[in-house]
Backbone as CSV, one residue per row, in Angstrom:
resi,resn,N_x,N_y,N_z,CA_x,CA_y,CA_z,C_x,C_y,C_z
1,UNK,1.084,-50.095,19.855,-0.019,-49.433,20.508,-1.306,-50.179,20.154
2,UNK,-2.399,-50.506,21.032,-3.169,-51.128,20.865,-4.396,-50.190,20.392
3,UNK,-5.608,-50.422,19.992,-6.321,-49.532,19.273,-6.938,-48.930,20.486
4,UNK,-7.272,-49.035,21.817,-7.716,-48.582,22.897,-6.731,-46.871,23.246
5,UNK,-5.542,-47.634,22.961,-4.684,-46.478,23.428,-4.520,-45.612,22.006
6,UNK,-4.548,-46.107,20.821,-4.748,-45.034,20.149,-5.882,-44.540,20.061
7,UNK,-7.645,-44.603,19.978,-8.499,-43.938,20.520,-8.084,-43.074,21.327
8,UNK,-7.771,-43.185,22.367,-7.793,-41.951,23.273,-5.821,-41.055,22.863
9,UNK,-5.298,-41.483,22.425,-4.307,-40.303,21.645,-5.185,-39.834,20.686
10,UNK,-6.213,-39.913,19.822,-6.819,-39.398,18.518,-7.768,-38.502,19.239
11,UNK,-8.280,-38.800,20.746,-9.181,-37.982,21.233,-8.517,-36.915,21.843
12,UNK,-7.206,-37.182,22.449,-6.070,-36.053,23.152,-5.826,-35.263,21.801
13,UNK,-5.773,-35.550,21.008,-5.197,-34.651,20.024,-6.236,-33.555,19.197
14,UNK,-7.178,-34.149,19.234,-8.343,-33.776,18.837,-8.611,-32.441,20.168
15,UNK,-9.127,-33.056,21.093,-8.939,-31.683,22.207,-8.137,-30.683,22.447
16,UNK,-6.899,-30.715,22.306,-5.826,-30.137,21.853,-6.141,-28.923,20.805
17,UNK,-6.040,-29.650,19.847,-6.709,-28.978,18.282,-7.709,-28.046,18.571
18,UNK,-9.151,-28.320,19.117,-9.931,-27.592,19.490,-9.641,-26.561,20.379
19,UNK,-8.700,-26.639,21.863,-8.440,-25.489,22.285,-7.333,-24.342,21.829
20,UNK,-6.374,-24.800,20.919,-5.689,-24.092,19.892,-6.554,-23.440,19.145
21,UNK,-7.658,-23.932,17.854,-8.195,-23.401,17.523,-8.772,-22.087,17.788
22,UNK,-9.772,-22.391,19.168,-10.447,-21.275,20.312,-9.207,-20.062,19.903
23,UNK,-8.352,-20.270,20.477,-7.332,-19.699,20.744,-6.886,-18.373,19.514
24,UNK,-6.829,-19.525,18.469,-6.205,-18.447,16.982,-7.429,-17.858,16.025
25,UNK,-8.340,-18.590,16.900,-9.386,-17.820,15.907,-9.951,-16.661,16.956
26,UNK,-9.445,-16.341,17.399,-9.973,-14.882,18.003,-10.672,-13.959,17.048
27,UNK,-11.859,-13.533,16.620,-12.382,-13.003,15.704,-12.325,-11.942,16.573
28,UNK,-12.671,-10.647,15.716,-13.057,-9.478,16.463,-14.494,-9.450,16.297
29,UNK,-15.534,-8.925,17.239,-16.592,-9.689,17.243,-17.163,-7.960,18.064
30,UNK,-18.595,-7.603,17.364,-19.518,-6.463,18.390,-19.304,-6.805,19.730
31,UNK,-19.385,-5.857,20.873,-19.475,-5.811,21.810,-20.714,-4.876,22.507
32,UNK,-20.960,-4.608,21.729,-22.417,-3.404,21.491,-23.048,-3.326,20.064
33,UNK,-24.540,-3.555,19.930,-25.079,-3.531,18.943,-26.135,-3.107,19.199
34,UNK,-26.514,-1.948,19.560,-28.170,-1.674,19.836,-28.056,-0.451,19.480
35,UNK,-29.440,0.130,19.655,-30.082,1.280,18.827,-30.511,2.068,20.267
36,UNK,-30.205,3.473,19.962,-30.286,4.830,21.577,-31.472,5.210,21.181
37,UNK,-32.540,4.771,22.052,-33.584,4.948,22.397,-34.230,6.302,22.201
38,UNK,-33.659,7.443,22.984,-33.571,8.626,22.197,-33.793,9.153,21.102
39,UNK,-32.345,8.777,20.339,-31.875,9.403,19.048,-32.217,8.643,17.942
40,UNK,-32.615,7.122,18.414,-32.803,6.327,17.364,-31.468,5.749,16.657
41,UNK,-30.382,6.242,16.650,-29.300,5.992,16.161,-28.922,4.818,16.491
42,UNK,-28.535,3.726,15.675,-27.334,2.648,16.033,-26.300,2.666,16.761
43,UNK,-25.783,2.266,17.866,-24.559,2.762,18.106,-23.976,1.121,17.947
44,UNK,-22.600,0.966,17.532,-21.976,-0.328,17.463,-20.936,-0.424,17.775
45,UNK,-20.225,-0.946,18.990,-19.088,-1.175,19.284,-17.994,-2.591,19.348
46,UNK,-17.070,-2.403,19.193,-16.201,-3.541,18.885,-15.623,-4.206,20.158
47,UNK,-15.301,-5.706,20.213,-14.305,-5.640,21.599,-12.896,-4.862,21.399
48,UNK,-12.359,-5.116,22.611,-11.544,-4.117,22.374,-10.112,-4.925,22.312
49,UNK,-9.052,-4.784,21.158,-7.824,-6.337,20.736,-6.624,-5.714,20.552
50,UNK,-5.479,-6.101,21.013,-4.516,-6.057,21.558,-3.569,-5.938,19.960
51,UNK,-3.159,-4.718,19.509,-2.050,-4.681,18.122,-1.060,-4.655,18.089
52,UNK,-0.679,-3.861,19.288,0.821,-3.885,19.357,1.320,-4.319,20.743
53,UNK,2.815,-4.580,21.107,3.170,-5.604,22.299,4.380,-5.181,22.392
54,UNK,5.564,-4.219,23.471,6.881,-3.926,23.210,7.098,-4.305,24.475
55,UNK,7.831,-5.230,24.835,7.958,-5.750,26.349,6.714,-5.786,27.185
56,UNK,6.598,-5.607,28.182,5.190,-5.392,28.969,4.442,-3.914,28.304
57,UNK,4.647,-3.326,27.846,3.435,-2.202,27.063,3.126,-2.624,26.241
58,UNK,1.310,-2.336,26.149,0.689,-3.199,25.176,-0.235,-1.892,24.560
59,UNK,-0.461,-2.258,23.529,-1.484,-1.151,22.329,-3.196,-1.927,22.372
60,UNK,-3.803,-1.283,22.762,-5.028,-1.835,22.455,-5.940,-0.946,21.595
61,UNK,-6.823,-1.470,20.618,-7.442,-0.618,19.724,-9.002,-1.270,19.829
62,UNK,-10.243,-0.247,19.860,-11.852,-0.484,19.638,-11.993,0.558,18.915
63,UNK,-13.253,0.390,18.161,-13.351,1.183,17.606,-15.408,0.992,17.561
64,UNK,-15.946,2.185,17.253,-17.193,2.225,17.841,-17.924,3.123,16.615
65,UNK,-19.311,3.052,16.172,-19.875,3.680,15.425,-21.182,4.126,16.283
66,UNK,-21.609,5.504,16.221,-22.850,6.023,16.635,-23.362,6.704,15.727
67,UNK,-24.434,6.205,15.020,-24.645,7.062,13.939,-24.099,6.994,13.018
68,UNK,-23.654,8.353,12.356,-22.091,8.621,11.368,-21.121,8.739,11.853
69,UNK,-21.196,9.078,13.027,-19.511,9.349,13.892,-19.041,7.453,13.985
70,UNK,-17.705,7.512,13.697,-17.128,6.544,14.198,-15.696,7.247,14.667
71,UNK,-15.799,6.116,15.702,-14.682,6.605,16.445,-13.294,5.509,16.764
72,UNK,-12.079,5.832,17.016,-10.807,4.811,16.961,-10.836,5.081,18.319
73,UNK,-10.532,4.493,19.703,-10.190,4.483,20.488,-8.765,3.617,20.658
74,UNK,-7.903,3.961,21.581,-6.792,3.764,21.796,-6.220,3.763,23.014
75,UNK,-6.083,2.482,23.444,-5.299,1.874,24.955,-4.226,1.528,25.122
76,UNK,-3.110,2.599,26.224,-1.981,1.775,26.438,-1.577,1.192,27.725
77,UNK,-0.480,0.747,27.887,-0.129,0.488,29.293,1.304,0.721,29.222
78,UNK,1.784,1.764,28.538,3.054,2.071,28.555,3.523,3.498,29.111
79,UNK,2.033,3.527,30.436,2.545,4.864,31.317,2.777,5.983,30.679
80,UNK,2.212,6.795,29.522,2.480,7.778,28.841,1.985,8.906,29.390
81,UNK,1.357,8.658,30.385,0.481,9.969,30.685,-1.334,9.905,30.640
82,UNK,-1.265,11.128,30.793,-3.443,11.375,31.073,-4.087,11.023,29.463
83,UNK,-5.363,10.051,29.928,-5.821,10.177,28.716,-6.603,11.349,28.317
84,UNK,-7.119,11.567,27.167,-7.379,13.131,27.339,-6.992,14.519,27.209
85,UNK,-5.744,14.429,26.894,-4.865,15.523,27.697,-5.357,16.226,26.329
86,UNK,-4.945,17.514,26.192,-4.806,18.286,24.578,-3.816,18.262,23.817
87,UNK,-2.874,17.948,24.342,-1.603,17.426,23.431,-1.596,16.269,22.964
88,UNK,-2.421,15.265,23.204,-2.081,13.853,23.283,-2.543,14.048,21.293
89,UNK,-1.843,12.467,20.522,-2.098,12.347,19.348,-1.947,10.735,19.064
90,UNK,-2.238,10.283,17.521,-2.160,9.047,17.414,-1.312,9.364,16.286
91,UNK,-0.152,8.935,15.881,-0.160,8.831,13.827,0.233,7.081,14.077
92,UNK,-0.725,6.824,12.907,-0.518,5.523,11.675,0.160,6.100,11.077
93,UNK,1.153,4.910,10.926,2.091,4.622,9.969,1.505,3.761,8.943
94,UNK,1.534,3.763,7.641,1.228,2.886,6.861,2.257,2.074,5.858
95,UNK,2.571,1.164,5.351,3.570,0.683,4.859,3.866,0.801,3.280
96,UNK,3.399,2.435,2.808,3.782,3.020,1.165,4.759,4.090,1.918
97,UNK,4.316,4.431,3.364,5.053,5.788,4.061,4.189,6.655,4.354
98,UNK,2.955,6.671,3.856,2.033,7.488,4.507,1.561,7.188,5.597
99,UNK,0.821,8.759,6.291,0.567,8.408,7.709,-0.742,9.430,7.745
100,UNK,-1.392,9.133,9.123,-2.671,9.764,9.400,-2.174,10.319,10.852
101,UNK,-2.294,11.590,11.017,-2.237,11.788,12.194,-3.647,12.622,12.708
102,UNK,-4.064,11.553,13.866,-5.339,11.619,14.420,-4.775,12.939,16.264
103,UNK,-5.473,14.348,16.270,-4.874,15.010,17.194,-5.883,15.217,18.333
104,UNK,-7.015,15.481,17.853,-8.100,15.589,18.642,-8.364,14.751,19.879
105,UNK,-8.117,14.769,20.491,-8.310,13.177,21.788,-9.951,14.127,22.367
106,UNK,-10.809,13.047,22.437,-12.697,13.636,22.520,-12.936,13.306,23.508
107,UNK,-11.612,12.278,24.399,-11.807,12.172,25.624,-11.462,13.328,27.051
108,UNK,-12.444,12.930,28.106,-12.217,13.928,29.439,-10.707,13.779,29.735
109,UNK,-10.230,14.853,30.711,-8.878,14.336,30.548,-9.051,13.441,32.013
110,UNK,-7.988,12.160,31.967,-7.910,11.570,33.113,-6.834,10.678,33.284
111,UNK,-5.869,11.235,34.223,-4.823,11.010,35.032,-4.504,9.595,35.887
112,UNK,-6.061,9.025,36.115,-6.182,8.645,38.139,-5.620,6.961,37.760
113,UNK,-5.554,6.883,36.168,-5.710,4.790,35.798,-3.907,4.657,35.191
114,UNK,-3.336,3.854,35.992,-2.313,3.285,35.007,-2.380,3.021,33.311
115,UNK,-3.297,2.390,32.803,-4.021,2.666,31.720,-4.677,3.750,31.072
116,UNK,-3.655,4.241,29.820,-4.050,5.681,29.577,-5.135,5.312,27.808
117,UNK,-6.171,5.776,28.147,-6.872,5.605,26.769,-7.565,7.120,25.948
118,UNK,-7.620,7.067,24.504,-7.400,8.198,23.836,-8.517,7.833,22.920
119,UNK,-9.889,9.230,22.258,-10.546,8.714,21.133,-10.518,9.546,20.388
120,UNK,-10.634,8.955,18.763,-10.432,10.071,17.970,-11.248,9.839,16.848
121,UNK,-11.993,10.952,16.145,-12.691,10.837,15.085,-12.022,10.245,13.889
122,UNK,-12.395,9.358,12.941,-12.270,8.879,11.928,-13.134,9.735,11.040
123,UNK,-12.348,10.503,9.961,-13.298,10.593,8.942,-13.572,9.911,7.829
124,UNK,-13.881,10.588,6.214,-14.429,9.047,5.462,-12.383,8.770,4.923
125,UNK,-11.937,10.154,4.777,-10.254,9.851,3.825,-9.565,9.027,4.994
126,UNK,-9.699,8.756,6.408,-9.130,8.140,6.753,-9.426,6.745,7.281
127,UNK,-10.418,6.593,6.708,-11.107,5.226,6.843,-11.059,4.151,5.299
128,UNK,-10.787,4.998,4.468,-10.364,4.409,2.782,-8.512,4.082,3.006
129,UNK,-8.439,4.727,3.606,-6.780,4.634,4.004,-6.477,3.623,4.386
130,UNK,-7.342,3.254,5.879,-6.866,2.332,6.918,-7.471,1.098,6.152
131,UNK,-8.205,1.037,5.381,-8.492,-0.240,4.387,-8.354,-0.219,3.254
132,UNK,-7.410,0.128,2.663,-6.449,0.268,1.236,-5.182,-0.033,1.380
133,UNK,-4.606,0.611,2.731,-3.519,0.165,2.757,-2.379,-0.679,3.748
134,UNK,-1.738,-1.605,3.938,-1.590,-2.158,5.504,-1.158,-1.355,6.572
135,UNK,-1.365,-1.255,7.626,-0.105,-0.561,8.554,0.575,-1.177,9.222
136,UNK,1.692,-0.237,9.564,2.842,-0.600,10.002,3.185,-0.302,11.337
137,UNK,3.360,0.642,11.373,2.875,1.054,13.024,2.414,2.243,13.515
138,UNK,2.613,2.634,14.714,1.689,3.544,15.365,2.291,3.888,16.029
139,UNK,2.544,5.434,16.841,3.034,6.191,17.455,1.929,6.768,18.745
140,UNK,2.084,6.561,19.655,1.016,7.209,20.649,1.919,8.125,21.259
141,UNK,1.151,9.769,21.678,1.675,10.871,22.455,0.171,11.140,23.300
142,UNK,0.577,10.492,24.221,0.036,11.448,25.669,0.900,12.231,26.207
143,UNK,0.114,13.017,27.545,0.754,13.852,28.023,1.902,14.148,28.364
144,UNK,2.324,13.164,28.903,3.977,12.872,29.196,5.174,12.810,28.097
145,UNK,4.603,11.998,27.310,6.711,11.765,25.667,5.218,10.704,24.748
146,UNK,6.111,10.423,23.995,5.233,9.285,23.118,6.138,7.983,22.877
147,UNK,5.386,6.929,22.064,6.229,5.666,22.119,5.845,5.142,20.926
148,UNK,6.974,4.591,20.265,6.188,3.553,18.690,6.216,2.149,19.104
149,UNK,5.128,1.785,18.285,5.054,0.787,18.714,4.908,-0.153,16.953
150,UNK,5.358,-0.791,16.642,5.024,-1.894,15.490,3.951,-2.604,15.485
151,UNK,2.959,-2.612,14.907,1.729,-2.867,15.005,1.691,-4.499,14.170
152,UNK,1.530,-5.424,15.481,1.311,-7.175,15.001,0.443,-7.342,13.942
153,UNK,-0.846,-6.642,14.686,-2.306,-7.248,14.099,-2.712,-6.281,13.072
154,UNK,-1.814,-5.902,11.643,-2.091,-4.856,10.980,-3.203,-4.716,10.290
155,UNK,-4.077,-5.570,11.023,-5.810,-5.743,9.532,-6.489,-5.825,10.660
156,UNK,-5.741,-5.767,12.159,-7.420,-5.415,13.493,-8.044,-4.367,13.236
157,UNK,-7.494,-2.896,12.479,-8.474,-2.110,12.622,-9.364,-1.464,11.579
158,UNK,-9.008,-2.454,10.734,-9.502,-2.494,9.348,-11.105,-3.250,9.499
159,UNK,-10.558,-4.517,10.227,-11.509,-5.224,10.406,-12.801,-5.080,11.471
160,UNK,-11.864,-4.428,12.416,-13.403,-3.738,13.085,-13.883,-2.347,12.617
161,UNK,-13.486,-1.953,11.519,-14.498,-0.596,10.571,-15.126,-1.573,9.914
162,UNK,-14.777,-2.316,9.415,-15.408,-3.494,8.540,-16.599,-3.725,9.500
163,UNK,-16.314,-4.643,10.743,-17.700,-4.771,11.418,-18.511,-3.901,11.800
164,UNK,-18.211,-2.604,12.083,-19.039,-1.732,12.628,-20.246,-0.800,11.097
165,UNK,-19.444,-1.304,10.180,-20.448,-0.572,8.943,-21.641,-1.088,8.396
């Protein structure tokens, strides 16, 4: 190989590298950072990142601070039903065996989206939890049955309480 043609393999590889990079460094990153005009309060929200994956149904988790309220929101696409509903629930699984089960869903109820999404108050014992200990997975019940799901990204939602504080 002449040094012409290796230059440009060192530059292919190099580009390469860089769009891999892009790729695995997906940070979780604000998606909202401003202050309610109103109330004065901060409100801070997270993007919203993909934890769990069981064939085509996918788990998506944001999580948002207004004030003192912070909140876990929770997205699926595994057709479970209305988000909203009064039955609907979340439990974390955590990997000692403990679990949090979040019941309250603070959302309207709504039927009309293939995409069913759920929010639920975090208080402070379950926010020392979700960053003390890893999890394992997660169980979603909407209206319809519920589904577990094994949770990939077990430090996404650690890490966006982390950003939002």
């Amino acid at each position: 190989m002449n040094i012409r043609q290796n230059t440009k393999m060192k530059k292919l590889i190099l580009i390469i590298g860089i769009i891999f990079s892009g790729i695995l460094m997906q940070a979780q990153e604000l998606k909202t950072d401003e202050v309610d005009e109103f109330t004065g309060e901060r409100i801070k929200i997270t993007t919203r990142e993909r934890i769990a994956k069981i064939g085509s149904y996918r788990v998506y988790a944001q999580v948002e601070k207004n004030g003192t309220v912070i909140i876990l929101r929770i997205t699926t696409t595994a057709g479970l039903g209305c988000g909203g509903a009064n039955d609907n629930y979340v439990v974390l699984k955590f990997v000692d065996g403990s679990i949090i089960k979040l019941t309250d869903d603070k959302l309207d109820v709504n039927c009309d989206h293939p995409v069913s999404q759920s929010a639920y108050l975090l208080n402070n014992d379950h926010i020392n939890k979700i960053k003390s200990v890893e999890l394992l997975d997660i169980r979603i019940k909407m209206s319809s049955h519920s589904y577990d799901f094994h949770v990939k990204k077990k430090d996404a939602i650690e890490n966006m309480i982390n950003l939002i504080q």
